[in-house]
N, C-alpha and C positions, 0 to 999 in steps of 0.2 A: 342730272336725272334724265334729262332727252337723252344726252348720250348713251343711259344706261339700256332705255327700253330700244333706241334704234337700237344698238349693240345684242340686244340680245330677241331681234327680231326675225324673220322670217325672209326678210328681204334685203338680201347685201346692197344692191344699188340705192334702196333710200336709205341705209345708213348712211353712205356718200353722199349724198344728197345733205341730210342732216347734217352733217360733220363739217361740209362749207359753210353751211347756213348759221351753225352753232359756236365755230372758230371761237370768234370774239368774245361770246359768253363764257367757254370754259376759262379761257386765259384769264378773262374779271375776277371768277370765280377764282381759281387759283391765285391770285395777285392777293384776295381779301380772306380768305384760310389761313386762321393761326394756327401755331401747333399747339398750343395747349387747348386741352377739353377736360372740365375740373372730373368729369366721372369717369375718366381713363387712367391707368394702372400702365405703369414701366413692361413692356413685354418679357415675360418670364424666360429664364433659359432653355425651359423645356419648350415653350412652343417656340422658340426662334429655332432650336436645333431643327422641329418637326415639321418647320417651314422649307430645310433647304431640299431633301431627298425629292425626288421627279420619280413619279409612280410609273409606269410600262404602259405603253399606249394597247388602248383595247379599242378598234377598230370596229363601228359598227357594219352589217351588212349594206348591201345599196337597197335601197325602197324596190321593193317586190310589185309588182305592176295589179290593177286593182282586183283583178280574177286570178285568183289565184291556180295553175295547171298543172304543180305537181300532185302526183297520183296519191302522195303519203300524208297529206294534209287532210284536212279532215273537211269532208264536201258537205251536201244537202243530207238530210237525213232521207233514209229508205221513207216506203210509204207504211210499213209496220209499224218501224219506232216514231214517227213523226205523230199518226195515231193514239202510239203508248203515251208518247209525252207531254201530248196537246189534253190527255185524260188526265193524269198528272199533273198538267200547271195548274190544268182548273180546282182540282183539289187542295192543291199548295193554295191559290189562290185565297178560298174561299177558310180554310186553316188558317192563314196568317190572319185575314178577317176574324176570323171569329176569338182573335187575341190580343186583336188590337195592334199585329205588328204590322203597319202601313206601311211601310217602305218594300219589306220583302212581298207585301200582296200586289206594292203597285209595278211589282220590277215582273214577277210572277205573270200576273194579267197582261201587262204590255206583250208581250213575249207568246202568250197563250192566243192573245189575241192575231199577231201574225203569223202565228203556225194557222190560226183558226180559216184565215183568209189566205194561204194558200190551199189548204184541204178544201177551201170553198170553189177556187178555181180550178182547180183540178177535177174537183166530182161537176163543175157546170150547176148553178142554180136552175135550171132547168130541170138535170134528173133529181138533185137533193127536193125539191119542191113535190116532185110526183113521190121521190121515198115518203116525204112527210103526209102529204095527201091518201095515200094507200096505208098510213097508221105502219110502216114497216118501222124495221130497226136499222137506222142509219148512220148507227157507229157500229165496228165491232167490238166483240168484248176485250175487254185489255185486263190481264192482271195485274191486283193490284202489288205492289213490291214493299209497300209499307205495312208497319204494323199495324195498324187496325185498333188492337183493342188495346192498346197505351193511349191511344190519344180519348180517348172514351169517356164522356161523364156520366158518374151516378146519377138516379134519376132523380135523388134528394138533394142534388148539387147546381140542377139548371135552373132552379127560381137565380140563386144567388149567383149566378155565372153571369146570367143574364143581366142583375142589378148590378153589379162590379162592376161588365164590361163599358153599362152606361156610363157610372161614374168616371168611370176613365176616359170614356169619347169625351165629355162634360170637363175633362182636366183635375178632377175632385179625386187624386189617388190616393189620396191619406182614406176619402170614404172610402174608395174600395177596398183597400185593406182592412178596414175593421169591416165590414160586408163580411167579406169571406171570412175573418177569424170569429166573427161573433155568430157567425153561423155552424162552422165548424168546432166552434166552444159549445156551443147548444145542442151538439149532438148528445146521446147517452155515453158513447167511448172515449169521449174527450174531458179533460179534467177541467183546466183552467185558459185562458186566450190567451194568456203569454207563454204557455205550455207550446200551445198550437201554434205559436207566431214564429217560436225557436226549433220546433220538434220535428224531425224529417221522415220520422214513420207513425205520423199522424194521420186519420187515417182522412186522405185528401186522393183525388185521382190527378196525375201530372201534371194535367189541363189547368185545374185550379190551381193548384199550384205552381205555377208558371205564371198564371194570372196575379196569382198575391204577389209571388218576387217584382214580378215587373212593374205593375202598382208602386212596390216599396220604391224601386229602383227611380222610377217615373219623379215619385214624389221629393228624392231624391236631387233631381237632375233639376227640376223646377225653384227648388231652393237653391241650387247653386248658380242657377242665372240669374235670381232677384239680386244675388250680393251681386253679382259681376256687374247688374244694370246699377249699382249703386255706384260703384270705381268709373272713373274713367279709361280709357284706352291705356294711357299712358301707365296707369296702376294697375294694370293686371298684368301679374307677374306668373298666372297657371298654380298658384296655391290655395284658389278657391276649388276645395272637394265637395264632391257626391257624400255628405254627410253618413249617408244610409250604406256604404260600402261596406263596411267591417262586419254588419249584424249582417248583411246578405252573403258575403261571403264565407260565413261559417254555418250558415241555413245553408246554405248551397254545396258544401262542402261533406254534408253528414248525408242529403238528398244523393250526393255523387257518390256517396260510399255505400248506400243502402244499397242504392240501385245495382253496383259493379256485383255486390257482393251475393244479392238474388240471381244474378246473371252466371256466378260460378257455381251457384247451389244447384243451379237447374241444367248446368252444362250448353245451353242453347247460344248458337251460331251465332256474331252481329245480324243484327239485319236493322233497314233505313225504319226509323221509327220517327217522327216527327213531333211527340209531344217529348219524348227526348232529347232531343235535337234542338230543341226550343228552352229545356235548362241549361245541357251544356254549354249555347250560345250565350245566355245571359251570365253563367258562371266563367264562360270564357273575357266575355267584354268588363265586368267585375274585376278581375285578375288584371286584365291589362291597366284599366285604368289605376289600379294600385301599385303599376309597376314590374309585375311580377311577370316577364314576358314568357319565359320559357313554360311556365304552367299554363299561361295563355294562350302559347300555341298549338301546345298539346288538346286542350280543351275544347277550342277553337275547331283542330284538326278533327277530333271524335263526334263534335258538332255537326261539321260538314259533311261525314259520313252517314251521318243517321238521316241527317235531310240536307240532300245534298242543291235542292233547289232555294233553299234558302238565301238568296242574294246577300242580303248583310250581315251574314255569317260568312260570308267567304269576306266582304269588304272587311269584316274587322280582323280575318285570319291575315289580312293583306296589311295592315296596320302593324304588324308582330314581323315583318319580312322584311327589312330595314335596310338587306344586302343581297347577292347575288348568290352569294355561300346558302342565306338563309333558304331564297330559292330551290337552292339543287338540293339542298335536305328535302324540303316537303314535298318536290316532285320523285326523290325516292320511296316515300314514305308508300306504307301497304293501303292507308285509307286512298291516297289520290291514284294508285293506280287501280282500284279495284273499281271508281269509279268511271275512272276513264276508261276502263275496260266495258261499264256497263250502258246501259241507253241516257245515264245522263253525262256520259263523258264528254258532249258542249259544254259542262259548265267548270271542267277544270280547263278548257282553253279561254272562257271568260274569265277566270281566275288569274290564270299565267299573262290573258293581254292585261288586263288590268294593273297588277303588279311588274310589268314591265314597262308599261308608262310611269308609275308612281317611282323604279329605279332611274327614270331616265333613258332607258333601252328603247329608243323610239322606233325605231326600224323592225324590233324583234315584234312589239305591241302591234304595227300598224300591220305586220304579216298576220300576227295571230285574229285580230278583229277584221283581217282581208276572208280570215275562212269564216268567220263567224259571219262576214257579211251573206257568203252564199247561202246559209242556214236560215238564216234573219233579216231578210235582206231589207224590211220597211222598218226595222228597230231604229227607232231614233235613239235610242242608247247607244247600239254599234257605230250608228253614223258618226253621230258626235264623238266616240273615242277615234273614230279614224282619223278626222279632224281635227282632235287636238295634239293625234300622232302626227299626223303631217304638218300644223304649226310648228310641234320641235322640232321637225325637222329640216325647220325653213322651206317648206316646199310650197309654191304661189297655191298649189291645189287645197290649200288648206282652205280658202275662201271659200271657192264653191264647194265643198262638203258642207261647211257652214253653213253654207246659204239653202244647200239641201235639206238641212235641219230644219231649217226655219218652216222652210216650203213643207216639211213632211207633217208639222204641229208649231203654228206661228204663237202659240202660247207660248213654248218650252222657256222655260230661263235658265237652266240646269242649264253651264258649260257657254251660253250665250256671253259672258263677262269677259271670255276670251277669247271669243268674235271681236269685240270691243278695243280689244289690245289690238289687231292685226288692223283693226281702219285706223286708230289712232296713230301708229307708226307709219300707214301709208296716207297720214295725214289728211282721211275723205270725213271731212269735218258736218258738210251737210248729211252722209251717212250715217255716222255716226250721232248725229240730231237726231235723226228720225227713228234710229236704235234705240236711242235714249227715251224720246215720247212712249213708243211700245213698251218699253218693258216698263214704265212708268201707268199707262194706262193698266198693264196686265196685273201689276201688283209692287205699289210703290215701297212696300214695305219688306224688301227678299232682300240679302245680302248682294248679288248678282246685278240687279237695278240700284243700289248705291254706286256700286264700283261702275258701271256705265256712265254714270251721270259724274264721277268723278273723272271717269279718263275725257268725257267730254269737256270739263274746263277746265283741266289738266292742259287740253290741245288750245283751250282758248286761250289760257297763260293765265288763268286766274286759277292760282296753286292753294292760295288758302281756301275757297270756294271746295274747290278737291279733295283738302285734307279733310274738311268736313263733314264731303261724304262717304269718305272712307273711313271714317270714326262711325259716321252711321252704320255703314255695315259692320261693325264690329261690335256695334252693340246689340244687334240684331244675332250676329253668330260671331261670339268673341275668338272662333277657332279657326274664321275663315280665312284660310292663307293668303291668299293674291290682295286681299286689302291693305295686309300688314304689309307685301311687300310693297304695293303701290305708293300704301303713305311714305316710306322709307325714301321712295324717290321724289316725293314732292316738296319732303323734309330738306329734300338735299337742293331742291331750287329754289327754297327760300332760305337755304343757307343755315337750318336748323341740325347742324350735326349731332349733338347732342339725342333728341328722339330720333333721329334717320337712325342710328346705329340702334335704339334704343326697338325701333319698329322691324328690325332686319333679324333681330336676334330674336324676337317675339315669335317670327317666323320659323326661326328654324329651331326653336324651341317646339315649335307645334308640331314641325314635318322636318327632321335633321337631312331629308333628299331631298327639299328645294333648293337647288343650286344658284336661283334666282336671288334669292336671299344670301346666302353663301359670297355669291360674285358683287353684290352692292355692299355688305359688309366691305370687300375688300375695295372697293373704289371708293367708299368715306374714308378710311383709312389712308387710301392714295392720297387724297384732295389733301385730307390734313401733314400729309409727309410722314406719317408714321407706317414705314414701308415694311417691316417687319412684320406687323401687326395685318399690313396688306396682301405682302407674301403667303402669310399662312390660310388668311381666308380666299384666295385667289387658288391656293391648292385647296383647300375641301372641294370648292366646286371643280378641280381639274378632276379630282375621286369621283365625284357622283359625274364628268362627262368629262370621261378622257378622249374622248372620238372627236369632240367640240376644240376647233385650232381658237378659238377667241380667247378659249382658258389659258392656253400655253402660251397666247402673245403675250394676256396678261401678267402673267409668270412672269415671260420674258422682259416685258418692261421693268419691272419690279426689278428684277437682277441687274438689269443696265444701269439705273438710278442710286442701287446700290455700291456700283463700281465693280460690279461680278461679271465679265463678260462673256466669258467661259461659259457658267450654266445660263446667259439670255441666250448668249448662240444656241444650247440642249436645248429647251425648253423651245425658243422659236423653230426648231428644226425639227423639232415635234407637230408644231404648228401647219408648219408647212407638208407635215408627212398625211393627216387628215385630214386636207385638202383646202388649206387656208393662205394657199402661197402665194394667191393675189395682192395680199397686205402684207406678207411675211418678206419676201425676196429681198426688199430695199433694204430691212430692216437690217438680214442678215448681213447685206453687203459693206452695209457702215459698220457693223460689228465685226465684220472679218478685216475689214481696212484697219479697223483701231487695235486690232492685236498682233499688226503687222503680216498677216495672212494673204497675201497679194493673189495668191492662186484661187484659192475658194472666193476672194471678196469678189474678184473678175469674172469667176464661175456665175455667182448670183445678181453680177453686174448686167452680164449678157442676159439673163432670165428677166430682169427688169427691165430691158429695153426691148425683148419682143411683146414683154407684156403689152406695153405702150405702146407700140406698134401696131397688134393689137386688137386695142381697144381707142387708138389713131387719140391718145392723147398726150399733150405736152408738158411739162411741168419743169419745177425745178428739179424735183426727183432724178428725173429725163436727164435733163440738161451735165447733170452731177456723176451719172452712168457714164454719158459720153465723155468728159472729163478724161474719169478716172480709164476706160477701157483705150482712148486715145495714149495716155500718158506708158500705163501698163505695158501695151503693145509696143511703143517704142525702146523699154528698156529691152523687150524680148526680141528686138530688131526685125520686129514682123512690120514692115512696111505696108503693104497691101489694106492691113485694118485698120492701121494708124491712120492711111487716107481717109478710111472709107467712115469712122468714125468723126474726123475733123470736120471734113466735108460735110457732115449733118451739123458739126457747129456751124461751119458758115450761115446756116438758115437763123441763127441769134443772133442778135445785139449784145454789147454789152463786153466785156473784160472777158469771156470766153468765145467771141467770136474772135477777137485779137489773138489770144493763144494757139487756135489754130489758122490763121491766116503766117503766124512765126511760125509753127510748126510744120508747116507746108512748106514754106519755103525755104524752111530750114532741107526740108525732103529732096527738096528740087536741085540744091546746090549741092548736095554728096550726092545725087545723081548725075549731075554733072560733071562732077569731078572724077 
């Protein structure tokens, strides 16, 4: 498990580091790995065949430097739109408020708030104080782009809007539903409350109705965490449902038909309508949750058109985007370019870095969130995506953005968890303490502050202590991935293969592109000798990060153990081709020697001994280059390097300082002769 998380860290030297320090542990551990585990299955022929094929390396770009100076990127916003937009968030803002969707009000505000505080620096508190003092007008007028009178309530609707919304702040959403139906049943046009509960041109304004789906929805979601807090970790297998799916999705379904179909009767244009925008949303995340993606995205997509500032409307269109392919469809599609054509076309490049983190595209994420930084520049949102672009991509700057977070809202815990991870592999134990107290003090009960407190005696070596609070976070957010994965490694150092696999597949049951998960599957797999089974999970994650040489070694080992040496050479030469030839060279050289390839082996011989060189280190590695490149050169009667190679033996001891002390003066005497 150390080896997994250095391995798949940030930082290539304290892998090394680890990897001395750890020697003796893995080989234990392997010595006491049986191959049998009673809940494994013989590997089927279809996934061994699906294990051999090696996908096309796709190359990410080099990290884009933090300002971004191409012209074609998308800069600051003008002082027009920035105006338009900052009039806009506030209204989005204060909408999502009045519906109870908190996440989208609080991503909204955040955002509103530092547009607000450059407009503030710009005009000088000095003249904005004299506008306010002289009663002037110190905004201009901005028009509005949304619809207006869709989001609208009747005025026989705000007692009950107002009692609903309480009930649902208060968590009581079964009351708010009968709130609004027994209200709406009380009208004179309405018949019966389960008319009104099922009926989609009932007469309700979208607002309310939005309000009841979500309630339903709510009430819903609430019942399907008491059962999950009833299971333990280990028993959730993702077949507890949102009970209340099926009756919403057919309310929601008659709601989307009414509406489409007023919309052809009247002939009128799309345009961003927000209390629309806020069914399609909940009709979209309905849909996915029951599986049904392609309707999902569709919904999703007309969602984000209508109100396109809605943040968790795009995060759940990013949920449906699984692939690369899926990508280049929706950045085809007419909704995303018409808004990227208009003043909120920031939030398809929020869109785009987002879901290119969640592919694994770290490089393409950390460019897209490098323009949104010039936009946004005190968003502790952006920062933190930069951040966690630059962890994947092992880049040391990944810390101070981190640390930039902290410093910008030392509350935040969002994305803090994997801060966590980058001191735990750089081993800063007292750091990580005191990570731990904070996000303990801040709120000991977030999913975020378990997993801190778990990598913290994770690092202290007390793994059960760890897996415990990695099971806390998951009963807290049974869907949070980084816990599933963490326990999966801590599974695997106290030697519980059995849940380690059981914790890794939970994982990619939730997110099938955490490759994290992906590559620990294949390393239990490894420990246990069932390399087939390793192979194949070793490629998923070479799929989601072909750019990544750690994937291809692993491949490559895998192939070597299986007696393939042909595709460990592909596979490693792959490795070696995105930029992992530090570790790859030696490998390949013993692999070209054992298939009698003397030319390439000596090719990668020489590369392994300037490496060394170098980086002025010795080994046996070393020792075994000079060897073979001394031995090599002599069948090829190159004298000259035959010296010059032996001659660095002479600096060993040992039954290879003897071979070339004979081979010297084996030299000496056909030159004498």
């Amino acid at each position: 498990a150390h080896f997994s998380r250095c391995l798949l860290a940030q930082n290539q030297h304290t892998f090394l580091a680890a990897c001395s320090r750890r020697t003796s542990t893995l080989f234990s551990l392997l010595a006491c790995v049986r191959v049998g585990v009673s809940t494994l299955k013989a590997p089927s022929a279809s996934m061994a065949s699906s294990a051999q094929p090696l996908t096309p390396i796709v190359k990410e770009k080099g990290s884009p430097a933090r300002k971004c100076a191409d012209d074609e990127v998308r800069g600051p916003l003008s002082r027009s739109t920035r105006t338009q937009v900052i009039a806009h968030l506030a209204k989005a803002a204060a909408a999502f408020h009045s519906v109870s969707l908190t996440q989208s009000a609080k991503w909204a505000s955040e955002h509103w708030m530092v547009l607000n505080e450059l407009e503030r620096k710009e005009r000088g508190e000095a003249k904005r104080s004299e506008e306010e003092a002289a009663g002037g007008d110190i905004s201009e007028p901005v028009e509005d782009l949304f619809d207006s009178k869709d989001d609208e309530l009747r005025w026989s609707e705000e007692p009950v809007m107002n009692l609903a919304l309480s009930y649902v702040h208060l968590k009581e959403f079964d009351r708010a539903t009968h709130a609004i139906v027994s209200s709406v049943a009380a009208s004179p046009s309405a018949s019966t409350p389960s008319a009104v509960l099922s009926s989609s041109t009932c007469d309700m304004s979208l607002r309310l109705r939005f309000l009841k789906c979500y309630a339903q929805y709510l009430a819903g979601e609430k019942r399907k965490y008491e059962r999950v807090q009833e299971l333990s970790p280990e028993d959730q297998t993702g077949s507890v449902m949102n009970p209340n799916l099926s009756a919403l999705r057919a309310e929601l379904e008659q709601v989307v038909a009414h509406y489409a179909m007023n919309a052809r009767a009247t002939s009128s244009p799309p345009r961003h309508s927000r209390a629309w925008g806020r069914l399609l949303y909940l009709y979209g995340v309905v849909l996915a949750e029951q599986k049904m993606k392609e309707e999902a995205s569709k919904a999703l997509l007309d969602a984000c058109f209508a109100d396109p500032l809605n943040w968790s409307c795009w995060v759940a269109l990013s949920s449906t985007c699984d692939s690369t392919d899926n990508l280049n469809a929706l950045q085809h599609s007419q909704q995303l370019k018409q808004i990227s054509d208009g003043p909120f076309g920031f939030m398809v490049t929020f869109f785009e870095g987002y879901v290119a983190l969640e592919l694994q595209m770290s490089s393409a994420a950390q460019e897209l969130f490098d323009q949104l930084y010039r936009i946004f520049p005190t968003s502790t949102f952006v920062i933190a995506h930069i951040a966690t672009a630059l962890y994947n991509l092992r880049d040391d700057e990944a810390s101070t953005w981190f640390q930039m977070l902290r410093d910008a809202d030392p509350f935040r815990l969002e994305n803090i968890d994997t801060y966590s991870n980058i001191l735990y592999v750089r081993e800063k134990k007292e750091e990580l303490s005191f990570l731990a107290h904070q996000a303990v003090t801040i709120d000991k009960y977030r999913p975020e502050t378990c997993c801190i407190i778990g990598n913290y005696y994770s690092l202290k070596g007390e793994h059960q202590r760890a897996v415990v609070y990695f099971k806390r976070a998951l009963k807290l957010d049974a869907k949070f991935l980084s816990a599933w994965t963490l326990m999966g490694h801590e599974y695997i150092e106290i030697k519980n293969f059995d849940a380690a696999i059981h914790a890794y597949r939970q994982a990619v049951d939730i997110d099938p592109r955490d490759y994290r998960a992906w590559y620990g599957l294949g390393q239990t797999y490894e420990l246990l000798k069932m390399l087939k089974y390793s192979l194949y999970y070793f490629g998923k994650a070479a799929q989601l990060r072909p750019y990544d040489g750690r994937m291809w070694l692993a491949i490559g080992d895998c192939y070597d153990h299986l007696g393939l040496p042909k595709s460990a050479i592909q596979a490693m030469e792959r490795a070696e081709a995105v930029g992992d030839s530090e570790y790859v060279v030696i490998r390949l050289a013993r692999l070209y020697n054992d298939i009698k390839d003397d030319d390439k082996a000596a090719e990668y011989y020489v590369k392994a001994v300037e490496q060394a060189d170098a980086k002025k280190e010795e080994d046996e590695d070393l020792i075994q280059a000079l060897v073979f490149l001394s031995r090599y050169y002599l069948r090829k009667g190159n004298d000259e390097l035959v010296m010059k190679y032996c001659h660095r033996l002479l600096e060993y001891s040992g039954k290879e300082k003897e071979y070339a002390k004979r081979t010297l003066a084996s030299l000496h005497t056909s030159a004498e002769q």
